[in-house]
C-alpha positions in Angstrom: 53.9 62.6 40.9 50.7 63.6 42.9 51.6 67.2 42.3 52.1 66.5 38.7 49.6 68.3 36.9 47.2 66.5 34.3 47.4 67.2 30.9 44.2 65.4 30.3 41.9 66.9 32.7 39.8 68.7 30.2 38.8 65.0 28.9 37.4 63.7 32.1 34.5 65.5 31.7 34.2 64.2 27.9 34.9 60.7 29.0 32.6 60.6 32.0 29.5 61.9 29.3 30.7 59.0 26.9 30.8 56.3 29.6 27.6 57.1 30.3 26.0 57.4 27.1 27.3 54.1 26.1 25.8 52.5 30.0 22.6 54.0 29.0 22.4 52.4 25.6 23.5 48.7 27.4 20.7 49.0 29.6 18.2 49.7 26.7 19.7 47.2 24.8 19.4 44.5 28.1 16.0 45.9 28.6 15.0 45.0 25.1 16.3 41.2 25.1 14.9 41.0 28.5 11.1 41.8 27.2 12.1 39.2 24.1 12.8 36.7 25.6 10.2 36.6 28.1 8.1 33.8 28.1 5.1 34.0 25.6 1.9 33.9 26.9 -1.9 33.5 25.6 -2.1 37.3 25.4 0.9 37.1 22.8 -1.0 34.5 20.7 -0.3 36.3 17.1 3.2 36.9 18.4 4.9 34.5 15.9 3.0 35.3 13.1 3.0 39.3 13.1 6.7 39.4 13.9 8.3 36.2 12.7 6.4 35.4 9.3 8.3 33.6 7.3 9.5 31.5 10.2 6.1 31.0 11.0 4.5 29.6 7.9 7.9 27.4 7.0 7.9 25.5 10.4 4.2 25.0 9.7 4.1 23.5 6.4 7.2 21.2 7.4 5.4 19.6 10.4 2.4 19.3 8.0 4.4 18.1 5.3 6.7 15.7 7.7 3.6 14.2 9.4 1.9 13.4 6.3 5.5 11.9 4.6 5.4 10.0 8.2 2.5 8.7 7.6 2.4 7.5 3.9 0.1 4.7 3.5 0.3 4.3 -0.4 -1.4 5.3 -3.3 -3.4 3.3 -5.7 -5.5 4.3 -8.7 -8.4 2.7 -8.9 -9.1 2.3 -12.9 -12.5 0.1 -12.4 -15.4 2.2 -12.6 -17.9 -0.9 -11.9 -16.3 0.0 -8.3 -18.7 3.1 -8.2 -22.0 1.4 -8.3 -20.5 -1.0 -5.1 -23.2 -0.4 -2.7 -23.4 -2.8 0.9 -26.2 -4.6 0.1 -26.4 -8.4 -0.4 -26.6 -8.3 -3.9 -23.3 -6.4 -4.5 -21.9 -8.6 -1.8 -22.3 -11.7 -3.7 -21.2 -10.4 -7.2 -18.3 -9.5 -5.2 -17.6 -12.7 -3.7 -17.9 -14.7 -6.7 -15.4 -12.6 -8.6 -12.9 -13.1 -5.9 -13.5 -16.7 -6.6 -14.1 -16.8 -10.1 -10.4 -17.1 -11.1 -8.4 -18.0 -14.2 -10.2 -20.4 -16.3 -8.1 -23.8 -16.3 -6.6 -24.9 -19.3 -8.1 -28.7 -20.9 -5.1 -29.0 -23.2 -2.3 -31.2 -22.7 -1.5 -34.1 -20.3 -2.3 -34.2 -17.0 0.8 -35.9 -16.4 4.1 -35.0 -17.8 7.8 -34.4 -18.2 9.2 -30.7 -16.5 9.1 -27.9 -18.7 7.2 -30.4 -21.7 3.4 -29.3 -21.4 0.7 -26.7 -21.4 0.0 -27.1 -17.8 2.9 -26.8 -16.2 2.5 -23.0 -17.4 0.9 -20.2 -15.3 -0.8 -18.1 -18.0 -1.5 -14.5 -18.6 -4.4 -14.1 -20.4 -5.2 -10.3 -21.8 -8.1 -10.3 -24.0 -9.1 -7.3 -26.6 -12.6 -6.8 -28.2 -14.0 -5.0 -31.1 -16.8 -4.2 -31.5 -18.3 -2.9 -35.3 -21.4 -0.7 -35.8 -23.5 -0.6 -38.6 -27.0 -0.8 -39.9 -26.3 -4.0 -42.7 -24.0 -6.7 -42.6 -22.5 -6.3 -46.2 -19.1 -7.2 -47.6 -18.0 -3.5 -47.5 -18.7 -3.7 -43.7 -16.8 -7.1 -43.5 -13.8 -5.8 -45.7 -13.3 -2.9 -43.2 -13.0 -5.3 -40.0 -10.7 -7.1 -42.2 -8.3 -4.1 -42.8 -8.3 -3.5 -39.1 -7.6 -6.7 -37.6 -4.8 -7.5 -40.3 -3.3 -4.6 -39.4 -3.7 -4.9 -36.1 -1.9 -8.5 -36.2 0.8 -7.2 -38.4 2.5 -4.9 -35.7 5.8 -6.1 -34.6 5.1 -6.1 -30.5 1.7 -8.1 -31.2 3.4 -10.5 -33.1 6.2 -11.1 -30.8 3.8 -11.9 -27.7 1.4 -14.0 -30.1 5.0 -15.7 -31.0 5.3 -16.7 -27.1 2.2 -18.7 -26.7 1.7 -22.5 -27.6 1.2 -23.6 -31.1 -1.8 -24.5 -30.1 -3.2 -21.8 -28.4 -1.9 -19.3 -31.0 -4.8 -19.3 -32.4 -7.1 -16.8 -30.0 -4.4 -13.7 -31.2 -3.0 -15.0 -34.8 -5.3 -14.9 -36.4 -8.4 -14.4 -33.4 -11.9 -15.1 -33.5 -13.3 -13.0 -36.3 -16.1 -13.1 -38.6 -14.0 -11.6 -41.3 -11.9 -14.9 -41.3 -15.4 -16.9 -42.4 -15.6 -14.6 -45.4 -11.9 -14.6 -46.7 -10.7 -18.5 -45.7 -7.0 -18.6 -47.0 -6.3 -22.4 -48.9 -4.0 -24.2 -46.7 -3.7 -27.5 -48.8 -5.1 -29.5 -51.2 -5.5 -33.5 -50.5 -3.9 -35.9 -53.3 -6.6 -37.9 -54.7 -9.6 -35.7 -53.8 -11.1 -32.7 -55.5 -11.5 -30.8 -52.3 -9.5 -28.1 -50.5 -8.5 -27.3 -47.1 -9.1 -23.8 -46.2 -7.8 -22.1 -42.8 -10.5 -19.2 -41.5 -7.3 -16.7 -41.2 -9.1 -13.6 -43.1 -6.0 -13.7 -45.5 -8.1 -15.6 -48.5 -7.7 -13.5 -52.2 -11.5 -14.1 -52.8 -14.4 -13.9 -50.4 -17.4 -15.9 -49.9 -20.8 -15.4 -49.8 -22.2 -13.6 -46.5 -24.8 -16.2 -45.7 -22.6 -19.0 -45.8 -19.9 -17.2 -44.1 -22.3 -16.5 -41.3 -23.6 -20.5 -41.6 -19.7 -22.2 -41.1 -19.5 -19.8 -38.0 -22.7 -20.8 -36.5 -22.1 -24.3 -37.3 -18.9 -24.4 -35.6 -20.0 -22.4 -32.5 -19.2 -19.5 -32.9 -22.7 -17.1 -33.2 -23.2 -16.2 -29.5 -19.2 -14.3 -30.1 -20.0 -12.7 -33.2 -23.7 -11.3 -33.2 -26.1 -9.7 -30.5 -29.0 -11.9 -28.7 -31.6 -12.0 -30.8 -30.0 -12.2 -34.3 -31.4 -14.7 -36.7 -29.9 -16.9 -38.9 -30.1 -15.3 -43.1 -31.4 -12.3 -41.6 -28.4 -10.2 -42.4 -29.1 -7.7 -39.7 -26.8 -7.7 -37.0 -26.7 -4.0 -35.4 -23.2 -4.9 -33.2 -20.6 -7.7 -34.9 -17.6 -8.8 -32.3 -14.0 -9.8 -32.6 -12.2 -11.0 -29.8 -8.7 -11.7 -29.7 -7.2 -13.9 -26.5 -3.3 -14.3 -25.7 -2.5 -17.0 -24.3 0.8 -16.1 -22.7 2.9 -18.7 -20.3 4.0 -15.9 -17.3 6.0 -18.6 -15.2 6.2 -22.7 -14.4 5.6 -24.4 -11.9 8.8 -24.6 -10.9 9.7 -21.0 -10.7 10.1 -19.8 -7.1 7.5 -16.9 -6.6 9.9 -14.1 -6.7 10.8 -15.4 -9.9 7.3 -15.9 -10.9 6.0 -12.5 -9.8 9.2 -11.0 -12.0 8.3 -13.0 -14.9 4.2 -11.8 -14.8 5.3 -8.3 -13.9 7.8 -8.6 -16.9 4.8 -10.1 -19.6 2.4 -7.2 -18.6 4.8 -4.7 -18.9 5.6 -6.3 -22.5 1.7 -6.2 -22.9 0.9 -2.7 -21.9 3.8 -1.7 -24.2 1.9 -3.3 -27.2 -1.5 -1.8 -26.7 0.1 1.9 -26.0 2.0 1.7 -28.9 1.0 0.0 -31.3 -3.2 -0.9 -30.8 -4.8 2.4 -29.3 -2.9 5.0 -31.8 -4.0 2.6 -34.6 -8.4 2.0 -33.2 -8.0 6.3 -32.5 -6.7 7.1 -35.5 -9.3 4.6 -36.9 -12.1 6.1 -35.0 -10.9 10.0 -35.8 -12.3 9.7 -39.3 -15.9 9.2 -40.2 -15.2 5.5 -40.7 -18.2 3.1 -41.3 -19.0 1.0 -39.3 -18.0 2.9 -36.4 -15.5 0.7 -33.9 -15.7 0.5 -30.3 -13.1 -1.7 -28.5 -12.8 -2.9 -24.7 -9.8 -5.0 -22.9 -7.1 -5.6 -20.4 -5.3 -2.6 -19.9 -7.3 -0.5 -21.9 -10.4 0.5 -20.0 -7.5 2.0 -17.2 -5.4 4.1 -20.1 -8.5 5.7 -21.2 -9.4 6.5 -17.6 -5.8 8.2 -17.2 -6.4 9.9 -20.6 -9.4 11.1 -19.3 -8.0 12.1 -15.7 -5.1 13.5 -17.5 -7.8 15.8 -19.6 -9.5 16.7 -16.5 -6.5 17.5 -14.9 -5.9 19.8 -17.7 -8.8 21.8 -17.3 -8.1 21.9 -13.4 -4.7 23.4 -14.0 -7.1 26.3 -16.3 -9.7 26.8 -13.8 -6.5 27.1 -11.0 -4.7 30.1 -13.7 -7.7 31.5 -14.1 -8.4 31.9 -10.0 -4.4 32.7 -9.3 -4.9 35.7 -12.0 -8.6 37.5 -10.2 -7.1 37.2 -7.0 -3.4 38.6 -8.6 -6.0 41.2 -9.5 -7.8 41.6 -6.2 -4.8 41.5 -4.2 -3.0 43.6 -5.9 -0.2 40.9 -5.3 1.2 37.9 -6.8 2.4 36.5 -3.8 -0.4 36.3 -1.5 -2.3 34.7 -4.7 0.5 32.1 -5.4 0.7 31.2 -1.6 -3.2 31.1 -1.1 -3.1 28.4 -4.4 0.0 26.6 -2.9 -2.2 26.2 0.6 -5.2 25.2 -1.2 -3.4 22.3 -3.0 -1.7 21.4 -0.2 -4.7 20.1 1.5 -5.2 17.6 -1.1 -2.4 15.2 -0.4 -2.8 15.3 3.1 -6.1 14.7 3.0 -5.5 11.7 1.3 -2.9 10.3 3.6 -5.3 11.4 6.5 -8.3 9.6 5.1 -6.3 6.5 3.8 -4.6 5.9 7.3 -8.1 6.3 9.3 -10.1 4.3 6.6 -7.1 1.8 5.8 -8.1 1.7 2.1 -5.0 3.3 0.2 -7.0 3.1 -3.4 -8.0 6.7 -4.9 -10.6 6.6 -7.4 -11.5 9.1 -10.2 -13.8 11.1 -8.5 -11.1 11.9 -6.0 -9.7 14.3 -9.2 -13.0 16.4 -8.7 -11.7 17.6 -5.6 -9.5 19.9 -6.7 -12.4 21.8 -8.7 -13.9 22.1 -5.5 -11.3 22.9 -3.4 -9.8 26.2 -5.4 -12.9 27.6 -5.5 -14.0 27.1 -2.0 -10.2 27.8 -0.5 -10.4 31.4 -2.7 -13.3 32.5 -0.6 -12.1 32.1 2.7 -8.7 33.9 1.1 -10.7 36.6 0.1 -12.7 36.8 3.6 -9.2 37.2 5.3 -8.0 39.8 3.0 -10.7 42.1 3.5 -10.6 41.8 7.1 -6.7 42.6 7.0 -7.1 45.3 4.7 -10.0 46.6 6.9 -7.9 46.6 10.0 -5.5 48.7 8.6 -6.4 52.4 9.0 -7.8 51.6 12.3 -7.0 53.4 15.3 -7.7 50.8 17.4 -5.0 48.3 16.2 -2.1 50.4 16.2 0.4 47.3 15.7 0.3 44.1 13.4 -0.1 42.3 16.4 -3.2 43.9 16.7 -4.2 43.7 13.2 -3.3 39.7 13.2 -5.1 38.9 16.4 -8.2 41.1 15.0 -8.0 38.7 11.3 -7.9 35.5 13.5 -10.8 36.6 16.0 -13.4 38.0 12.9 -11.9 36.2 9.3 -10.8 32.9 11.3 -14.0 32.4 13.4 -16.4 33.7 10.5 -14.7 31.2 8.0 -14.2 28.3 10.8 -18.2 28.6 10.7 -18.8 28.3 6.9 -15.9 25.7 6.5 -17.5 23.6 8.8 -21.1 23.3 7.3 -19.4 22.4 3.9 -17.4 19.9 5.3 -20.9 18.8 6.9 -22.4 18.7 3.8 -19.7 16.3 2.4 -19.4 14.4 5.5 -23.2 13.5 5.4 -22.4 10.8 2.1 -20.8 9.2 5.0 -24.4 7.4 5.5 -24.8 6.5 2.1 -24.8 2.5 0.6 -22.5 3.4 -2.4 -18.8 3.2 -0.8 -17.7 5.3 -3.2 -20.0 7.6 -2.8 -18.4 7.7 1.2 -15.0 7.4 0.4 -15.5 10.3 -2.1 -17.6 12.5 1.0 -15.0 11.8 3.7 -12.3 12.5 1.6 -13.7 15.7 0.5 -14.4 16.9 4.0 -11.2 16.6 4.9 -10.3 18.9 2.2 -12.0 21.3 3.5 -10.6 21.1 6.7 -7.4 21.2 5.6 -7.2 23.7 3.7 -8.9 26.0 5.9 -6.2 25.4 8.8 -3.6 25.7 6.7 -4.6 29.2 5.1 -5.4 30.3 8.9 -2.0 29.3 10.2 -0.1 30.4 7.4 -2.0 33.2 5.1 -1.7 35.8 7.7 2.0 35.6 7.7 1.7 35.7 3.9 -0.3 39.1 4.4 2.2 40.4 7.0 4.8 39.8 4.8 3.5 40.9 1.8 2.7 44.5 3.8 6.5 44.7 4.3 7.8 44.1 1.1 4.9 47.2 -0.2 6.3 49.0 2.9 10.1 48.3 2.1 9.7 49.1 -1.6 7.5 52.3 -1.3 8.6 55.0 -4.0 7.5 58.9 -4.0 9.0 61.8 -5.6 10.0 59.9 -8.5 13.3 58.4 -6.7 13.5 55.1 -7.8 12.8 52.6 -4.3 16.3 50.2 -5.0 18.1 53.8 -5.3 15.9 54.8 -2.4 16.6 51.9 0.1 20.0 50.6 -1.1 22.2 53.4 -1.1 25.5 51.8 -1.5 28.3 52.9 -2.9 30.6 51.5 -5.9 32.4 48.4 -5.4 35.3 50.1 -6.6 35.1 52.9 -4.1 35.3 50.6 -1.0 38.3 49.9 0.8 39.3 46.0 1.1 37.6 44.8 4.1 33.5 46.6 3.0 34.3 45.3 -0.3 34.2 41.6 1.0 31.8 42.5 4.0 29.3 44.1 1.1 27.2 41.1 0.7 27.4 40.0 4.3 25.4 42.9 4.5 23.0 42.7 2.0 22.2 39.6 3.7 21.6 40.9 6.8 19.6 43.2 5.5 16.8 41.0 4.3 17.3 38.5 7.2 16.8 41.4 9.7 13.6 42.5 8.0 12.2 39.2 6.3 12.5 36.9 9.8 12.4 39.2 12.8 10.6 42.4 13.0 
């Protein structure tokens, strides 16, 4: 056998060159995970970011976005715009005080002592009220007949007259029919007494004939009613009352005594509900619709629940225009980037900062409540987040025929060293600027300055931890899908062949690849 000769000797030669090509290419391969997984150091600072992109801005936004969900103190909207002239002085501190302690008014009807479930005051009430008031120069029937028209109207919608239906019989009377002086001048007959050549009228507004002005006005001012229907200062047969008010009060039982609180708290939460129902649907469409024509007089109104739906209407509007201004920046910098990603991501950043502002300013302040000027920050914040995306665009795009920065690491490190520090220094001073209302006496006024700062601030660490990955992605894709010579770049970079014309096992593997494809290039460099 040791004599035997081999028929394979010409291959050792051939097998010795393979063995070592394929030892060689192990040890570049082991050289290359050796140097990757090295431990990274401060000279590998844009490391993550040049090479690892996507990676990078994802696990950033989720800490951001799981530390703020962490967080979550609340959120409030705060619908009283008296709260913005609420300065620390003594003043403001009394008024304060006293309506904390102010209360419901008690209730003088009834029995102070009776059966369970049998009076007036074993009832906890809700009490909305709703006020209209009518303009005009001259207090004439045609003016009168107009606040007529509305008020019957008003108390002829089916939600109004079901909650009027739930209060006492005797307290019925502040919503069906109100306190009007349009029900002076039309008195509707009620009865007429046997044996007496009188009549009983009841001031509902539904009489078919009306009665003189001046005595209209006299009955109301003789039964106490002239300091609700006219201005200071009006006198009596003047005819000239510039304002004229209606005021309607429900008197609504929310919840006994005897209700536990849960209960209770169901039952109020339940009647204002049924409340704000009625005034969405039925009373503000009707006064707008009202007001939308030239109607004379002209009708202002003012209640519970009403003065907080026309601050949403007006945030809503705002918000609107926000949304405008926000389109308007997304398509200049689509235009200056040459990109729609970098100028969605750059607007996704910038909004960003405004919830977790909040969070940030509510947990450190302990007040949860947002008021309307916090809406004005995202006018503010677009436009100031868009300059320091444009100041890191045109250091990145500077960077890039530079000798000196052969690498993206290079170019990265270079956009944090000049955009990042020449930005940290603008971003700063505006955040100053805001921060500075932090010594004023109008809280909201320092709420509104604190809050805004940290806008800022956010949004200017979140466009320098993630916009640069945006940019180093958004250089690949233009990289990936270069065309020249008029090959199309998909034909170009995905040569694949037919489904059809793979054997069984590529056919199944085919999108496995794909896959791989984009995972190789899109997460790891």
């Amino acid at each position: 056998a040791q004599h035997r000769p081999r028929e394979d000797g010409n291959d050792l030669t051939g097998a010795g060159d393979g063995a070592a090509e394929v030892s060689k290419r192990e040890l570049a391969v082991s050289a290359k995970r050796s140097r990757t997984r090295r431990l990274l150091t401060c000279r590998d600072f844009p490391y993550c970011t040049a090479h690892c992109p996507v990676l990078t801005a994802v696990l950033t936004l989720v800490i951001a976005v799981g530390v703020t969900a962490a967080m979550r103190p609340g959120f409030v909207l705060d619908t009283n715009l008296t709260g913005l002239l609420e300065a620390d002085g003594q003043s403001s501190s009394d008024l304060a005080a006293f309506g904390s302690l102010k209360g419901e008014r008690g209730l003088s009807h009834g029995r102070r002592l009776e059966a369970p479930g049998g009076g007036i005051n074993n009832y906890r009430h809700y009490n909305p009220t709703l006020t209209i008031y009518y303009r005009g120069k001259e207090l004439n029937l045609t003016r009168l007949d107009t606040m007529r028209s509305v008020e019957t109207r008003l108390r002829q919608g089916p939600k109004w007259r079901a909650l009027c239906e739930t209060s006492f019989l005797s307290l019925k009377r502040g919503c069906e029919p109100g306190y009007s002086l349009a029900n002076f001048v039309w008195p509707a007959e009620a009865a007429e007494e046997r044996g007496l050549e009188r009549k009983t009228f009841r001031m509902n507004g539904l009489g078919p004939e009306p009665l003189p002005v001046e005595g209209a006005v006299a009955l109301a001012e003789a039964q106490g009613y002239s300091d609700l229907f006219f201005p200071r200062g009006y006198e009596e047969g003047g005819g000239v009352a510039d304002v004229v008010r209606t005021k309607f009060i429900f008197w609504l039982p929310a919840y006994s005594d005897w209700d536990s609180r849960e209960d209770g708290s169901r039952k109020l939460r339940e009647l204002k509900a049924k409340y704000h129902d009625c005034i969405v649907t039925e009373v503000m469409p009707y006064l707008r619709s009202m007001t939308a024509g030239n109607t004379t007089p002209a009708i202002l109104w003012e209640g519970n629940e009403i003065s907080s739906l026309e601050t949403l209407d007006v945030l809503k509007s705002d918000s609107m225009k926000a949304i405008g201004s926000a389109v308007f920046i997304v398509g200049y910098l689509t235009l200056h980037t040459k990109s729609l990603l970098l100028s969605s991501c750059a607007l996704f950043l910038i909004v960003m900062s405004i919830p977790i502002a909040f969070v940030v300013s509510a947990k450190l302040s302990e007040d949860d409540r947002a008021s309307g000027t916090y809406f004005l920050s995202l006018f503010l914040v677009i436009g100031l987040g868009a300059d320091i995306v444009i100041v890191f665009l045109t250091f990145w795009n500077a960077s890039k025929g530079d000798d000196a920065m052969p690498s993206t690491a290079n170019r990265v490190r270079h956009v944090y060293q000049k955009a990042g520090l020449a930005c940290f220094a603008t971003t700063l001073t505006t955040a100053a600027s805001f921060f500075a209302n932090l010594k004023s006496v109008l809280r909201a006024l320092r709420q509104f300055g604190f809050f805004m700062g940290l806008c800022i601030m956010v949004a200017y660490f979140l466009l320098l931890l993630c916009f640069p990955a945006a940019l180093v992605l958004n250089e690949r894709i233009v990289r990936w899908c270069s065309c020249s010579s008029g090959e199309s770049c998909c034909a170009r970079r995905f040569r694949f062949q037919r489904l059809k014309d793979l054997p069984p096992m590529q056919a199944r593997d085919l999108g496995g690849r794909v896959f791989a494809f984009y995972i190789d290039r899109v997460l790891v460099a």
